[in-house]
C-alpha positions in Angstrom: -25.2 22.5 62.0 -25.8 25.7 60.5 -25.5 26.1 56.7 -21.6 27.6 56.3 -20.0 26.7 59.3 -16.6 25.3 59.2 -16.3 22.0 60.9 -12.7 21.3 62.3 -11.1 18.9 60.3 -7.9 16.4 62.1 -5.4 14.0 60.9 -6.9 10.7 61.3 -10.5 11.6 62.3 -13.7 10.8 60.8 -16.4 12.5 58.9 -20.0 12.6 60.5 -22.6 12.2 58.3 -23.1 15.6 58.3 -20.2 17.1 57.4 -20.1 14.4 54.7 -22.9 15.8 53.2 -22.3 19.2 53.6 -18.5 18.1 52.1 -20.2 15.8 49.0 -21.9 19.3 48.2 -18.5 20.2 46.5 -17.8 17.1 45.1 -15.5 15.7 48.1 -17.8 13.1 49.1 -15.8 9.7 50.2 -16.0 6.7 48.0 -16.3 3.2 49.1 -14.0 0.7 47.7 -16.6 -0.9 45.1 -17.7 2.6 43.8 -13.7 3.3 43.2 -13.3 0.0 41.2 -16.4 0.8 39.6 -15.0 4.4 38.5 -12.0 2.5 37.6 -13.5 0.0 35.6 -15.6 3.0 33.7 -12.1 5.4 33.1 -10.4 2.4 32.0 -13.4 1.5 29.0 -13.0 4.8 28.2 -9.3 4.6 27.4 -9.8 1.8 25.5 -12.4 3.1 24.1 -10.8 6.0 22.8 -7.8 4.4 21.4 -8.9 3.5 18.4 -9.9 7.1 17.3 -6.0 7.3 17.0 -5.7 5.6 13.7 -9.0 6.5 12.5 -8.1 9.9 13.1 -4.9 9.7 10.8 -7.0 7.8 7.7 -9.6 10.9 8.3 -6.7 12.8 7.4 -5.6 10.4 4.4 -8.9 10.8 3.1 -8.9 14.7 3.7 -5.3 15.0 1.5 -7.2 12.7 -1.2 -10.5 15.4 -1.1 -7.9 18.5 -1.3 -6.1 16.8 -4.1 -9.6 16.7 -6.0 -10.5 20.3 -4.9 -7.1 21.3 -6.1 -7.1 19.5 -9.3 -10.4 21.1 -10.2 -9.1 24.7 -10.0 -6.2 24.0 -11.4 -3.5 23.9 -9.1 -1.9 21.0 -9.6 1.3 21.0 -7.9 -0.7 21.2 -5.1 -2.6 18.5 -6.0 0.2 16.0 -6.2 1.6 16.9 -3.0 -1.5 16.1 -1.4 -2.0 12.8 -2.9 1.8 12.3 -1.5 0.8 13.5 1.8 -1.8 11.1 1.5 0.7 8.1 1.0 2.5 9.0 3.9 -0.5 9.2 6.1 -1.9 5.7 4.4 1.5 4.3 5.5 1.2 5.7 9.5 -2.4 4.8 10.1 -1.4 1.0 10.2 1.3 1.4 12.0 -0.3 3.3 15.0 -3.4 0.8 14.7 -0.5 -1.9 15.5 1.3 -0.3 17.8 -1.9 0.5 20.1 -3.5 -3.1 19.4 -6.3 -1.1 17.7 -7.4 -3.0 14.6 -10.6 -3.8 14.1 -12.9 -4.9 10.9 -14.5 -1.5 11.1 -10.8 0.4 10.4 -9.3 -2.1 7.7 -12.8 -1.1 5.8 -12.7 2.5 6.3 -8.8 2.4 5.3 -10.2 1.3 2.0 -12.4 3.9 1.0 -10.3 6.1 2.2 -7.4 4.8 -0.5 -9.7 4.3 -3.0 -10.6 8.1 -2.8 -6.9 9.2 -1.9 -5.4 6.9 -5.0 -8.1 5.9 -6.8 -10.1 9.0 -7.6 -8.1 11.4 -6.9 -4.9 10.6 -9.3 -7.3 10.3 -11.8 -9.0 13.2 -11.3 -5.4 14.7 -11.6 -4.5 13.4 -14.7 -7.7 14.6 -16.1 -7.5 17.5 -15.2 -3.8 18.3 -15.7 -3.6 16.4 -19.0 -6.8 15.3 -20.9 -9.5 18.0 -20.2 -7.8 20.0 -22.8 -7.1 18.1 -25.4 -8.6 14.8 -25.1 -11.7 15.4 -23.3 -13.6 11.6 -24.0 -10.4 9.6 -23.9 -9.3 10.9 -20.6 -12.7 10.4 -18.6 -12.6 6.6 -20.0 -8.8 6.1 -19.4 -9.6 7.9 -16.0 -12.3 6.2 -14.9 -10.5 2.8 -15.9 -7.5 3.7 -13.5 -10.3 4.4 -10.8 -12.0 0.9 -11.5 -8.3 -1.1 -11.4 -7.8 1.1 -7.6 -11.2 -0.2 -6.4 -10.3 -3.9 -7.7 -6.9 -3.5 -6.3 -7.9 -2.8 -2.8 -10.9 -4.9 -3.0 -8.8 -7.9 -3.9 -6.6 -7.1 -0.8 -9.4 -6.7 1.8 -10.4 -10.8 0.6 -6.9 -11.8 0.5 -5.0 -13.6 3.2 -3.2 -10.9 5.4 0.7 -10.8 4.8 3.8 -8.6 5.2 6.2 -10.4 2.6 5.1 -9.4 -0.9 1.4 -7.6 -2.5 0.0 -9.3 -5.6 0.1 -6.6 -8.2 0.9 -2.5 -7.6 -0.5 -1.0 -4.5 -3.0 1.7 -5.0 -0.4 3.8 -3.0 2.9 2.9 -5.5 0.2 3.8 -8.5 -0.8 6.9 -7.2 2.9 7.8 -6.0 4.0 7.5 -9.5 1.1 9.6 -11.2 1.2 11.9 -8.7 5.3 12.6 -9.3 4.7 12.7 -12.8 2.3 15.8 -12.3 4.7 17.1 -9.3 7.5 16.9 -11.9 5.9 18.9 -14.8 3.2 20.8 -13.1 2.2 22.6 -16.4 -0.8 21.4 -18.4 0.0 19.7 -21.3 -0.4 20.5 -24.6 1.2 18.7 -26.5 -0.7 15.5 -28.7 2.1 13.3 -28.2 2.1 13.6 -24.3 -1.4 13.4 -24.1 -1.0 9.4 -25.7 2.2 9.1 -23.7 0.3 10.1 -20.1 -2.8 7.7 -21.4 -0.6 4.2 -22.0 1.5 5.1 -18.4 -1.9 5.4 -17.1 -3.7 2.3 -18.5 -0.2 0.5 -17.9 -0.3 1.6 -13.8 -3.8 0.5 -13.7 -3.4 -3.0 -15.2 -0.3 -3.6 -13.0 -2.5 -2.5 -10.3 -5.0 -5.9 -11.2 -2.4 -7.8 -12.3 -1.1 -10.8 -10.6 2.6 -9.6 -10.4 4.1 -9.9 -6.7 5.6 -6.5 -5.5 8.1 -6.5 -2.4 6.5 -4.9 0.5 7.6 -2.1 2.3 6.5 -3.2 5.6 9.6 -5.5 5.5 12.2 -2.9 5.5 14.0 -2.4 8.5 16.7 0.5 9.0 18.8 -2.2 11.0 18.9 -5.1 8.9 20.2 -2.9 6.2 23.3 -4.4 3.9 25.6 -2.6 1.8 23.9 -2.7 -1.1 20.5 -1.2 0.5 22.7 1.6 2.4 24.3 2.7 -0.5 20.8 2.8 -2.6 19.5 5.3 0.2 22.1 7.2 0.8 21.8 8.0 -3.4 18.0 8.5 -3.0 18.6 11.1 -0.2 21.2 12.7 -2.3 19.2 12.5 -5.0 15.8 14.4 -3.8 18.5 16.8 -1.8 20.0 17.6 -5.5 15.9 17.8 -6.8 13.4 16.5 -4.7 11.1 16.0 -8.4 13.6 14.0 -9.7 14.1 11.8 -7.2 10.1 11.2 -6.2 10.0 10.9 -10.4 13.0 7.8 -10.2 12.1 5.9 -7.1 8.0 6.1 -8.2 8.7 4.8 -11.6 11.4 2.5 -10.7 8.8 0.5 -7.9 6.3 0.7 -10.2 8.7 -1.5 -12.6 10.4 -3.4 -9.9 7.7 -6.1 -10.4 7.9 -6.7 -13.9 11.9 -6.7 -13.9 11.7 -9.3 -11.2 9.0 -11.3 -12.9 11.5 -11.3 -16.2 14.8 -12.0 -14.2 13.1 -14.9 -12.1 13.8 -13.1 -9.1 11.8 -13.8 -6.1 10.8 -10.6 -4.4 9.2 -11.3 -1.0 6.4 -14.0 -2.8 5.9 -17.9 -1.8 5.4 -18.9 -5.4 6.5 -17.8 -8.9 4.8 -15.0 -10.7 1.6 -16.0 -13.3 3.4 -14.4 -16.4 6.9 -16.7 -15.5 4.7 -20.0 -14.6 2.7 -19.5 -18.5 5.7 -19.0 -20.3 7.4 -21.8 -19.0 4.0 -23.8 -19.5 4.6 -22.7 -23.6 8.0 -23.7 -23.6 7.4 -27.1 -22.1 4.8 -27.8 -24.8 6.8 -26.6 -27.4 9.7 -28.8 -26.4 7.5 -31.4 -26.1 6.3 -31.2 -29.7 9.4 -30.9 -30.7 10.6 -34.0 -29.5 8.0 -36.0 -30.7 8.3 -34.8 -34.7 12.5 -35.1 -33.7 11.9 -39.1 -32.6 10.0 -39.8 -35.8 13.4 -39.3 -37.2 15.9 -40.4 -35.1 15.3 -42.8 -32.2 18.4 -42.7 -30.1 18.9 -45.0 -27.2 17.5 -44.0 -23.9 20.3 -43.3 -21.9 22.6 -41.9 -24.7 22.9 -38.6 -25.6 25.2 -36.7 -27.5 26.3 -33.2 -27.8 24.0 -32.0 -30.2 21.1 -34.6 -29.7 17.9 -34.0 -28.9 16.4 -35.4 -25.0 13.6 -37.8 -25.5 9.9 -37.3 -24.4 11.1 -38.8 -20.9 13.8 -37.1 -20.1 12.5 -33.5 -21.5 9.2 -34.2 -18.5 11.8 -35.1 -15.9 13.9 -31.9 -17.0 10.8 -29.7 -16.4 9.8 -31.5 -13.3 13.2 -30.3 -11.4 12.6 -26.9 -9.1 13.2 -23.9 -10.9 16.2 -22.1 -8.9 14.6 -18.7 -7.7 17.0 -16.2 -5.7 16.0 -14.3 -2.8 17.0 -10.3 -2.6 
């Protein structure tokens, strides 16, 4: 067969070997059923494959908002700054989502989440504050209170990486809640400050965000909210949050930062339990105090008066027996 000739082609006929080869030469050569499943098997690895560049594409770009927040910082554009560490949060919050959506977790992705929040809200919240705040006026003092926010991110997401994975409750602030609230703080009075008495005020809300950050205080999880399961209560609370960042979107980022931030403590002090399967550290110490204190006060009490066992008065004191059986019971702790 000469080179270019045309060779007549009909409905159900067969390809000499020929023609074959002269068709292959324009990639229209005929498979056999092995080398499809083959090609299959190969576009399908690929797919697979490629999946998991989904979510590590979106903590790339949580990392990238926490290296513009630092670049931004530096040159002194800092309500830029904070709305990159907020972009940053938002992003934090998608990547795991997608990553469980697609089935596409994997050890490699949890530990390049973490450096990518520990430069996002670790670093670069710091570096905010510093820059926005210290550099000025209290050069030393805010590189130490600085780098100690820094240290309680690192331990914060470290502590989480060991810990056994859950949805219900975090022990201590997330690096994200931290970094939300410093961040709307800058977001809300974008000016340096000048003043000596903000300057301390910005270091103890600091050094306070990073020891709640390492503290073992259980935070409610916002993994657990669902738009459908919403009562009253929790409608009514968002519909005032949306009002509120319609009437000033600073304001509201300033309220709802602060008031997670605090959320743990209140519910620590209240008893409440917030998502966690056991009572919070500070709760379980004080009540630890009080029982010994009791305890020593019924002993000096029966060296006095030793009342019958089973009676008591109004105005009498329990024996030793009775006070351990009192502090025995369950402690009542409401759910939200």
């Amino acid at each position: 067969m000469r080179r270019g000739h045309v060779f007549p082609l009909k409905q159900g006929s067969i390809l000499p070997n020929s023609a074959e080869v002269e068709m292959g030469s324009i990639g229209m050569k005929t498979l056999s059923p092995q080398e499809r499943e083959a090609r299959r098997e190969r576009l399908r690895g690929r797919i697979v494959r490629s999946r998991f560049l989904v979510p590590n594409a979106v903590t790339v770009g949580n990392m990238f908002c926490g290296f513009l927040s630092i670049v931004y910082s530096s040159s002194g554009r800092f309500k830029e700054a904070a709305l990159a560490v907020l972009f940053a949060i938002l992003l934090d919050g998608l990547d795991g989502r997608v990553a469980r959506r697609l089935n596409a977790t994997s050890p490699f992705g949890v530990e390049f989440d973490s450096f990518s929040d520990l430069v996002s809200f670790g670093l670069a919240p710091g570096l905010l504050v510093y820059n926005w705040c210290f550099k000025m006026q209290a050069d030393e003092v805010g590189v130490l209170v600085a780098f100690l926010y820094a240290v309680c991110a690192a331990g914060r997401l470290a502590r989480f990486n060991v810990a056994p994975p859950t949805l219900r409750a975090f022990v201590g602030l997330p690096s994200p809640g931290a970094a939300a609230a410093m961040a709307s703080m800058v977001y809300a009075i974008p000016e340096p400050v000048m003043s000596s008495f903000a300057v301390g005020l910005v270091a103890i809300i600091t050094l306070v965000l990073g020891i709640l950050m390492v503290a073992s205080i259980p935070y409610a999880s916002v993994k657990m909210l669902k738009f459908s399961h919403l009562h009253l209560p929790e409608v009514v609370a968002l519909a005032a949050f949306i009002a509120l960042l319609w009437y000033s979107a600073r304001i509201g980022l300033l309220v709802v930062s602060f008031g997670y931030a605090s959320s743990g403590v209140v519910y620590g002090l209240l008893g409440v339990n917030n998502g966690s399967e056991t009572m919070p550290a500070n709760l379980l110490t004080v009540l630890a105090l009080l029982k010994r204190l009791s305890h020593r006060y019924s002993m000096v009490s029966e060296q006095h008066r030793d009342p019958p066992p089973h009676e008591i008065t109004h105005g009498s004191i329990l024996p030793h027996k009775d006070i351990v059986e009192f502090w025995r019971r369950p402690l009542p702790c409401n759910r939200i």
